[in-house]
N, C-alpha and C positions, 0 to 999 in steps of 0.2 A: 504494500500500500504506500502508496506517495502521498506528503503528507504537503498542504498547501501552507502560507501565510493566515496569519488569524489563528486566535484562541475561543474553546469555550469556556466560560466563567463559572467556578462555583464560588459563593462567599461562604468563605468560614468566619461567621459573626460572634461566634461563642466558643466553648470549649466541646460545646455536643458535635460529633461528628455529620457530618448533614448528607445520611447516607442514602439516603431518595434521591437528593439532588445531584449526586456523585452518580449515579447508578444511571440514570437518565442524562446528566452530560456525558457520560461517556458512551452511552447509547448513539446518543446525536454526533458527538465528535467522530465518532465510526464511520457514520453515516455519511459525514461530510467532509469526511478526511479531514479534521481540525485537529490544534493540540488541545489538549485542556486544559485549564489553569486554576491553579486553587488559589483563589486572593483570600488576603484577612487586611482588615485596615484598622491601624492602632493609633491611637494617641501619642503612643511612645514611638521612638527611634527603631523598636523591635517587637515584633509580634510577642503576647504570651506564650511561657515557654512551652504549654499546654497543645496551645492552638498550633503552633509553627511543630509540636512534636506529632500531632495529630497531620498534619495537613503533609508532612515528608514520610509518616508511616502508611496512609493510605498512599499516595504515590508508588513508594515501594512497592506496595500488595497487589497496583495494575499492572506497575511495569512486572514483577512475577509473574502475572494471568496473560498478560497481552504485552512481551515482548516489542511486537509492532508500535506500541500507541505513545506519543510521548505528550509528558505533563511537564508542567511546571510549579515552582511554587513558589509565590512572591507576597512581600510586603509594602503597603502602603501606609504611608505619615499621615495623619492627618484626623479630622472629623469623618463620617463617614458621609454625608451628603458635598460637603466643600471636597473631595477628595473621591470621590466617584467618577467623578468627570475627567479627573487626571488619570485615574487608574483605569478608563476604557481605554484613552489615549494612551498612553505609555504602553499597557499589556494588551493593546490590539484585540480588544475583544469583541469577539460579533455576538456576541448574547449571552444573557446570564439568566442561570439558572439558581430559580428560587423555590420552595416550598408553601402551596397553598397553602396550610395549617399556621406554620410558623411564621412565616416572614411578610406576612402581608401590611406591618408597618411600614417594611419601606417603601408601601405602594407612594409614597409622598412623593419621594425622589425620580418617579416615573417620570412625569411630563418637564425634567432636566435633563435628562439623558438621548442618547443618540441611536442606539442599542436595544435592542426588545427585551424584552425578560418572556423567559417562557417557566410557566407557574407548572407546578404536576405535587403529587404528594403520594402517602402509602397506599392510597387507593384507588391506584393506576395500574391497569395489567400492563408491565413494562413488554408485554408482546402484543399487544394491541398500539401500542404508544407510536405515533408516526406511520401508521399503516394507510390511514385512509383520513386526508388531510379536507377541510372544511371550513370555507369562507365565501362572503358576498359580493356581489359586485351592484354597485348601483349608481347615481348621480353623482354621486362625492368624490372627488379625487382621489382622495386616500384607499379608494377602495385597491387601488391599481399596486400599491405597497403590501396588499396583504397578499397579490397575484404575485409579486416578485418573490418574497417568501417561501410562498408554498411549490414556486418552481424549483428555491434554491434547495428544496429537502427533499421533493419527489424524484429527482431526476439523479438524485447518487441513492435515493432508499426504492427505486421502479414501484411505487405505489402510486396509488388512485387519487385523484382530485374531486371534490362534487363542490361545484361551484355554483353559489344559489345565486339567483338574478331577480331582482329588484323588479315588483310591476308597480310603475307610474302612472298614471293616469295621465297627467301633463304631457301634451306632446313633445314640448323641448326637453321634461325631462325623458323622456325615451329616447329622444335622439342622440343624449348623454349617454345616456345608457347603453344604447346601440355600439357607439362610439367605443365607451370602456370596453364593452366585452369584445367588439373585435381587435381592440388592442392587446388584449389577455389571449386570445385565443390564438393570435399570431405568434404570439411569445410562447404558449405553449406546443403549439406546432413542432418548436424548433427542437424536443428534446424527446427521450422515448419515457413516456409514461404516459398511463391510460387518462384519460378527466371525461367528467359528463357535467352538463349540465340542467339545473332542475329550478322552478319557479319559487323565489322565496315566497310568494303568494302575501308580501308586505309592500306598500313606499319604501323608499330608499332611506326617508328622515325616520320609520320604525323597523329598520333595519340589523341593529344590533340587538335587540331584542330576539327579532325573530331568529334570528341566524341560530343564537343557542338552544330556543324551542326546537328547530329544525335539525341542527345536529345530533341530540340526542335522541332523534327516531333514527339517522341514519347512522349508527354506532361509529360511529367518527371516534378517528384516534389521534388528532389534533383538530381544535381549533384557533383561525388566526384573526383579530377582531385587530381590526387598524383604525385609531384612536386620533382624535384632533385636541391636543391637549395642554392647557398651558396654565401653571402654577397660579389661578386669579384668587382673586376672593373666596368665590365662592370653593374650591378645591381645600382652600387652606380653611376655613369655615367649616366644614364640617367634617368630622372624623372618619377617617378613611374612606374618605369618599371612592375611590377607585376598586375597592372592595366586593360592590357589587358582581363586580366581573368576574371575582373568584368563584362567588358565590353560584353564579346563572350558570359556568363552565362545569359546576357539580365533580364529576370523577372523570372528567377528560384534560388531558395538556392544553394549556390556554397559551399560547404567543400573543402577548399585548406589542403590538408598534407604537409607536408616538410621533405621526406623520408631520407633526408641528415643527420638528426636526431635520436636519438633512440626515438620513439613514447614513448610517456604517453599511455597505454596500457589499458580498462576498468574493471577494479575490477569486480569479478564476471563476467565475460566476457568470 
């Protein structure tokens, strides 16, 4: 296996090993030929000795199992919101993986970042995970961020696409719509994996709604919800606001985008 530029992210935020989220980056990194990378980000000069002995003993225990796959493990200075920023940049990361259950405070930091988070937890069949990937297409632009996505995973994992399509009533907006989806379908053209597509039977502005209602009839084993999102009032106003999303995704892989952003885009992509 050739292994490209770019890492995938797991945070180790505490001393508890964060073995879901270990277990599913390294799923994905397979998938996409990435390295992985265990960050911990400290106030001090040096990780806890805890954290930084945990994060090189799991290392050791893949490179064991998978020879092939190579990790890293680095530390970051700093806060962890003032200091996430730097540490996508610096360790190249194309997405981090976080833990539905646990880590859904740092949904805050979301609409800062450049970089997706993709959420999953223990009650994820890690062989269903990334099988049969699941998002919408409709007037919004961002819709076209969560088509880049799900190309950049189907096309190194040869799984299925079902891509749900927005019914407008508004004629211009169908002609958006029209628009998006033959831009998506071009792109997918160009690579071998199967896609269909199916009526999300909503508007495009009740759109993220439906898309989770509709995934879980169709046992999707990710979904990717591309998000227009910017730290205002109202986000910091109420407590974890972005939450819901974990919540609608239920027991399937949730990929949040934050199209408010220029995307970290995949090398060799």
């Amino acid at each position: 296996m050739s292994f490209q530029e770019q890492r995938i992210g797991v945070w180790f935020g505490s001393e508890e090993i964060p073995e879901i989220q270990i277990e599913h980056a390294s799923t994905l990194a397979n998938i996409m030929r990435k390295e992985l990378c265990f960050f911990h980000i400290s106030k001090e000069k040096s990780a806890h000795p805890t954290v930084l002995k945990n994060m090189n003993t799991v290392k050791e225990r893949i490179l064991k199992e998978d020879p092939v796959q190579r990790v890293t493990v680095e530390v970051i200075e700093g806060e962890y919101e003032e200091s996430l920023i730097k540490a996508i940049e610096d360790l190249d990361l194309l997405l981090i993986v976080f833990d539905k259950q646990k880590d859904y405070k740092i949904l805050h930091s979301f609409s800062t970042t450049s970089v997706p988070y993709l959420f999953t937890d223990k009650n994820v069949d890690i062989n269903k995970a990334f099988q049969n990937i699941v998002f919408s297409i409709g007037y919004i632009k961002r819709s076209k961020d969560a088509a880049l996505w799900a190309s950049y995973i189907a096309r190194y994992n040869k799984t299925n696409i079902t891509l749900l399509k927005a019914s407008d009533s508004d004629e211009d907006d169908q002609k958006i719509v029209k628009a998006h989806m033959y831009s998506v379908e071009n792109l997918f053209e160009k690579f071998d994996f199967s896609y269909e597509i199916k009526d999300l039977g909503k508007p495009s502005w009740r759109m993220v709604n439906a898309t989770y209602r509709k995934a879980h009839t169709l046992d999707s084993g990710l979904i990717i919800i591309a998000l227009s999102l910017d730290n205002d009032f109202i986000t910091r106003m109420i407590p974890y606001y972005y939450r819901k999303h974990l919540i609608r995704s239920k027991e399937t892989p949730l990929l949040l985008i934050n199209s408010k952003r220029d995307l970290y885009t995949m090398c060799g992509g």
